[in-house]
C-alpha positions as CSV (number, residue, x, y, z in Angstrom):
1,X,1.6,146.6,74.7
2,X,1.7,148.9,71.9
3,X,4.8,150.8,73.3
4,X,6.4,148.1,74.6
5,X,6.7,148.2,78.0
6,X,6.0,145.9,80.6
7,X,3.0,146.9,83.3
8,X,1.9,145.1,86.5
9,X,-1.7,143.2,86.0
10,X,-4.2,145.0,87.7
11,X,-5.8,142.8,90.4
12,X,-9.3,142.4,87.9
13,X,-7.6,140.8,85.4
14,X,-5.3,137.9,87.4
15,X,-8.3,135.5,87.2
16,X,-8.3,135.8,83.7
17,X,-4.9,135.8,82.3
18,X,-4.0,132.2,83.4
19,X,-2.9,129.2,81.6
20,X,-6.5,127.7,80.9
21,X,-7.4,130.9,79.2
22,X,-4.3,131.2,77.4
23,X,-5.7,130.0,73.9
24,X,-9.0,132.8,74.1
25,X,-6.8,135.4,75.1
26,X,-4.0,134.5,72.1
27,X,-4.3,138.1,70.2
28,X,-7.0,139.7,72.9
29,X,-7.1,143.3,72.7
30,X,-7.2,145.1,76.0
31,X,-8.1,149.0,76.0
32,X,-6.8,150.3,79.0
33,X,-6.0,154.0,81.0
34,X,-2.2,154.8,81.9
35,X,-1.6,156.7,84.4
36,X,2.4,157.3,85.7
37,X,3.0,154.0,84.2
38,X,0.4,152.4,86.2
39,X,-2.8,150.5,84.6
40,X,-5.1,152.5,86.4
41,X,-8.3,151.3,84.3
42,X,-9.7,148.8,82.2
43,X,-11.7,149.9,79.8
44,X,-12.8,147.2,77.3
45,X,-11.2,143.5,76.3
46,X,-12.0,141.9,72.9
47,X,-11.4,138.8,71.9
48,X,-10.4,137.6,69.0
49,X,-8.8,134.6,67.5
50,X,-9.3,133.6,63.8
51,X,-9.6,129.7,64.2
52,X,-12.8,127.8,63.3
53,X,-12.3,125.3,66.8
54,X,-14.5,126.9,70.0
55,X,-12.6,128.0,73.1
56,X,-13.2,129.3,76.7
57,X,-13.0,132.1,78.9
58,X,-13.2,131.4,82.3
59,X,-13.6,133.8,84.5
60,X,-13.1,132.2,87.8
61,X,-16.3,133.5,89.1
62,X,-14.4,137.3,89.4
63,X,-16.6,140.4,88.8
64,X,-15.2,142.4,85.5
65,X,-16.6,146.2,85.3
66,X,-15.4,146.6,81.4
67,X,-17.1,145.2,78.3
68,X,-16.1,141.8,77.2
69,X,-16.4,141.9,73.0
70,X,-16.0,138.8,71.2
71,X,-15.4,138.9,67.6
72,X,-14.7,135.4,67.1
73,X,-15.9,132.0,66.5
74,X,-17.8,129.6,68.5
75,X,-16.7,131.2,71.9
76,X,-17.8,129.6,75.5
77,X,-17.6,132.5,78.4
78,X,-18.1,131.2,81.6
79,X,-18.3,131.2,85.4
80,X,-18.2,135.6,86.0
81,X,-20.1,138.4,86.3
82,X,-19.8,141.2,83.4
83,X,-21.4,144.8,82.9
84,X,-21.8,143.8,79.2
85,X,-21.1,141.3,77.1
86,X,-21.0,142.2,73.2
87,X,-21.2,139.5,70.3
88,X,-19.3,141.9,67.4
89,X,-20.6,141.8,63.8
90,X,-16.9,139.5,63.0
91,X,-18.4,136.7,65.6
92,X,-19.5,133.3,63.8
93,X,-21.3,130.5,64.5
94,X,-22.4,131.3,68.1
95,X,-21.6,132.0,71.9
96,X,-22.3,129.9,75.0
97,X,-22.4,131.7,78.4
98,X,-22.8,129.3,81.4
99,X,-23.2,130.6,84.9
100,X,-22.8,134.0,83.9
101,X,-24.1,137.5,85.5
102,X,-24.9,140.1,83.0
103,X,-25.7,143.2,85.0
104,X,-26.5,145.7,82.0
105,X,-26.7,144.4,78.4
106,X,-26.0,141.5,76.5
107,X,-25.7,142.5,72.7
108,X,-26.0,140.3,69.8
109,X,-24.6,142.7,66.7
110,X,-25.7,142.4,63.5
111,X,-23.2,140.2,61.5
112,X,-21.7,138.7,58.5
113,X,-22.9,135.2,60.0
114,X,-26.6,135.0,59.8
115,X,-27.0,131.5,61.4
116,X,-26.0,132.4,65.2
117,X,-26.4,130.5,68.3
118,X,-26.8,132.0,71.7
119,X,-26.7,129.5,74.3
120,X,-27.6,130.9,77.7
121,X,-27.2,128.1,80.3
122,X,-27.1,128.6,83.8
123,X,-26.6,133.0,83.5
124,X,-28.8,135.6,83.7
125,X,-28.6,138.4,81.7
126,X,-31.0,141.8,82.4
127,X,-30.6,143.0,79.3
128,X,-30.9,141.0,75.7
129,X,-30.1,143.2,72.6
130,X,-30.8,141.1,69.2
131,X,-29.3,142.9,66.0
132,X,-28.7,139.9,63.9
133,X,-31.1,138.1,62.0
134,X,-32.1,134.6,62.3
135,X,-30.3,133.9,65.8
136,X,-31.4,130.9,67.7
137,X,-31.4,132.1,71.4
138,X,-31.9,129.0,73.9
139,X,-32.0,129.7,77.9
140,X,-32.2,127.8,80.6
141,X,-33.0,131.2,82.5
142,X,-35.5,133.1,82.1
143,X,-34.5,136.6,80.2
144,X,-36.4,139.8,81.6
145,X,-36.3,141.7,78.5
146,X,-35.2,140.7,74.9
147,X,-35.1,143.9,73.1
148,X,-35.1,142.7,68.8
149,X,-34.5,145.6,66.5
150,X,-35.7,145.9,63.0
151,X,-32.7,144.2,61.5
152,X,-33.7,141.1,62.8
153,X,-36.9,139.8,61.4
154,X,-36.6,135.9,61.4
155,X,-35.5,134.3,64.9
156,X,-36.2,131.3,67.2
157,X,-36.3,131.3,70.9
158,X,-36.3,128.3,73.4
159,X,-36.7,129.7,76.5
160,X,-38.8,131.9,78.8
161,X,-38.6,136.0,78.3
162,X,-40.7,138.4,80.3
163,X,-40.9,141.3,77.8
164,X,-39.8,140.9,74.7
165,X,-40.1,144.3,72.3
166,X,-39.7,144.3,68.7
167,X,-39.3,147.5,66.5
168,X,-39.9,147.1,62.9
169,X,-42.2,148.0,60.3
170,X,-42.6,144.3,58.3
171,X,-42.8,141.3,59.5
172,X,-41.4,139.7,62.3
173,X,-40.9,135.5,62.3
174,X,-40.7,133.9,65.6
175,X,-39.9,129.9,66.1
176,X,-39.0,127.3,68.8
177,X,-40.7,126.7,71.6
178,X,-40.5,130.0,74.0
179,X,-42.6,131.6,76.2
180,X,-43.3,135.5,76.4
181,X,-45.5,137.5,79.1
182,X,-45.2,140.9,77.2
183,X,-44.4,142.2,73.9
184,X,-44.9,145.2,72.4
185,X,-44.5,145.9,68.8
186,X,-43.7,149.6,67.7
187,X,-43.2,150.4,64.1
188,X,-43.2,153.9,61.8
């Protein structure tokens, strides 16, 4: 902690800080509330870690209310159930959820990386937030809405989506070998 004193683990985080995550969570940040020296809430975790090799997060199939941010390379999250899952603009090469619950968003920020891979295998997500250009998004899931803004004009998607809505005023590049029910297009 910043002011170097020692605090219990709250019950929602024991199934995370263990020896198998010890190597994603090497220089995590966690934002939490104090109250009379007590961590009384959790309010975000990022992870990041600076080397080029991918690690994992498992979450030992535990329900986390906070937003999980990764700003880091070639991470693998898996086995848990998360409000929202953010991929920061510092995140490279790509992300791999598998048997995940995403109960609000999953957000894909636009980055310094423009080749990113979203693996999606075994999780559902409700929410799918693209800001990044040319992402490759594969899922073994089908994704109720994919929501692409204007910074990303170029993508590919292998996998089913229900609604898929695009805001932009040029052109938009889609590849792979996806399926979409809806999409709507909106534009100045």
């Amino acid at each position: 902690t910043d002011d170097d004193k020692a605090y219990e683990t709250p019950e929602q985080l024991k199934a995370l800080f263990t020896a198998e995550n010890a190597d994603i969570l090497n220089g995590a940040e966690l934002e939490v509330e104090i109250t009379n020296s007590k961590i009384t809430a959790i309010k975000k975790l990022t992870l990041v870690n600076n080397t080029s090799s991918t690690r994992t997060l498992d979450g030992a199939n535990a329900t986390y209310s906070f937003p999980i941010v990764v700003q880091m390379n070639n991470a693998i999250i898996k086995n848990l159930t998360a409000a929202t899952i953010i991929t920061g603009e510092d995140a490279t090469g790509g992300i791999t959820l598998q048997n995940v619950n995403v109960k609000e968003r999953f957000v894909v920020e636009d980055g310094y990386s423009r080749l990113f891979t979203v693996n999606l295998q075994k999780s559902s997500v409700n929410t799918t937030q693209l800001m990044r250009n040319r992402v490759t998004i594969t899922s073994t899931n089908k994704l109720p809405f994919l929501f692409v803004s204007e910074d990303a004009y170029e993508m590919t998607l292998n996998g089913a989506v229900g609604q898929l809505q695009y805001e932009r005023a040029g052109y938009f590049t889609l590849y792979g070998s996806g399926s979409i029910d809806q999409m709507n297009v909106y534009h100045d």
